[in-house]
C-alpha positions in Angstrom: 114.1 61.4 20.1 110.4 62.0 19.8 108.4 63.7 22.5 106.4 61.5 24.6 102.3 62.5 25.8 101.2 61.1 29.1 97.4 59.8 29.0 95.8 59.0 31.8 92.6 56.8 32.0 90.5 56.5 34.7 87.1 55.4 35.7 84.7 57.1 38.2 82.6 55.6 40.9 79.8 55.7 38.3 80.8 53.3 35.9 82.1 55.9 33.3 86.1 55.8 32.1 87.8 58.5 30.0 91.1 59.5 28.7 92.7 63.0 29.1 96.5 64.0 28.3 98.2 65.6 31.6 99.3 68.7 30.3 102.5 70.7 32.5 99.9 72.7 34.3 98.6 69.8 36.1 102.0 68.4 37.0 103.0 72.1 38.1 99.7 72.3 39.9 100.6 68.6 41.4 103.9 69.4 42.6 102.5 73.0 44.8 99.8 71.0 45.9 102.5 68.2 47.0 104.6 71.2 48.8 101.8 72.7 50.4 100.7 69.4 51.9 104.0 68.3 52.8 103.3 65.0 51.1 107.0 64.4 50.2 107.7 61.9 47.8 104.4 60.1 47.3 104.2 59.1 43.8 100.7 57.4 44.1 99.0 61.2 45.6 101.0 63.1 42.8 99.8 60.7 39.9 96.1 61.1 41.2 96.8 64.7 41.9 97.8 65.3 38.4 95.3 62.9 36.9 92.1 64.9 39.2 93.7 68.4 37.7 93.6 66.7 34.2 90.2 65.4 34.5 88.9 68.7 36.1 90.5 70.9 33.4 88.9 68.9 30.6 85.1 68.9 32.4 85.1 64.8 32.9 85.2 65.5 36.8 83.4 68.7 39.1 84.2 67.7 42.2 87.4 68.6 44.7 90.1 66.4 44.8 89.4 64.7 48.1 86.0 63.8 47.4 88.6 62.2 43.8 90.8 60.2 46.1 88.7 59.0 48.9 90.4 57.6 52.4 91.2 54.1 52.8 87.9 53.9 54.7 85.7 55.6 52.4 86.6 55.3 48.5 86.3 58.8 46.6 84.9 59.1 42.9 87.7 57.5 41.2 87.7 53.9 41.3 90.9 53.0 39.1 93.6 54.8 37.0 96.2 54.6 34.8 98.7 56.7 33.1 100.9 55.6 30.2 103.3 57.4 27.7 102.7 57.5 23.8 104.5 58.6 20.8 103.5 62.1 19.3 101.9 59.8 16.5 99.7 57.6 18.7 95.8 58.5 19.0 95.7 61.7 21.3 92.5 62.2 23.2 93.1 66.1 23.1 92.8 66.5 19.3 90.5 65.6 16.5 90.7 62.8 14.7 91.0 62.8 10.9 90.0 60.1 8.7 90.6 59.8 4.8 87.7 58.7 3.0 
């Protein structure tokens, strides 16, 4: 059984969008967040908790993560995201590509 990535995209209030793998640090850092916060099982928060920790560890995003998420009366930075599984062979943002000439 091969070893699924999870990639998220997601685009910022400015127009940009990029992909970044979340890597177990972010879900670790995602589920003390979750514990601290008393959150409970809210899959939506975890997902853009994981996704802000992703996007902050790879330099796409400087800001905290509330001013990421927003309220319901005052969208944050992110506009949209996604997250999706893909084989180990798939394109993986996190590494080079090669290309045979």
């Amino acid at each position: 059984m091969a070893m699924k990535r999870q990639i998220a995209e997601f685009e910022l209030s400015d127009g940009t969008t990029h992909e970044v793998r979340l890597l177990l640090a972010d879900k670790i850092r995602a589920e003390r967040t979750r514990k601290a916060r008393n959150w409970g099982e809210n899959d939506m928060a975890m997902t853009t908790l994981m996704v802000w920790s992703a996007a902050s560890r790879a330099g796409y995003y400087q800001g905290t993560f509330d001013e990421f998420q927003g309220t319901p009366e005052e969208p944050g930075d992110c506009v949209d995201l996604f997250v999706d599984q893909r084989e180990r062979d798939e394109d993986d943002p996190t590494q080079p590509t090669t290309q045979n000439p």
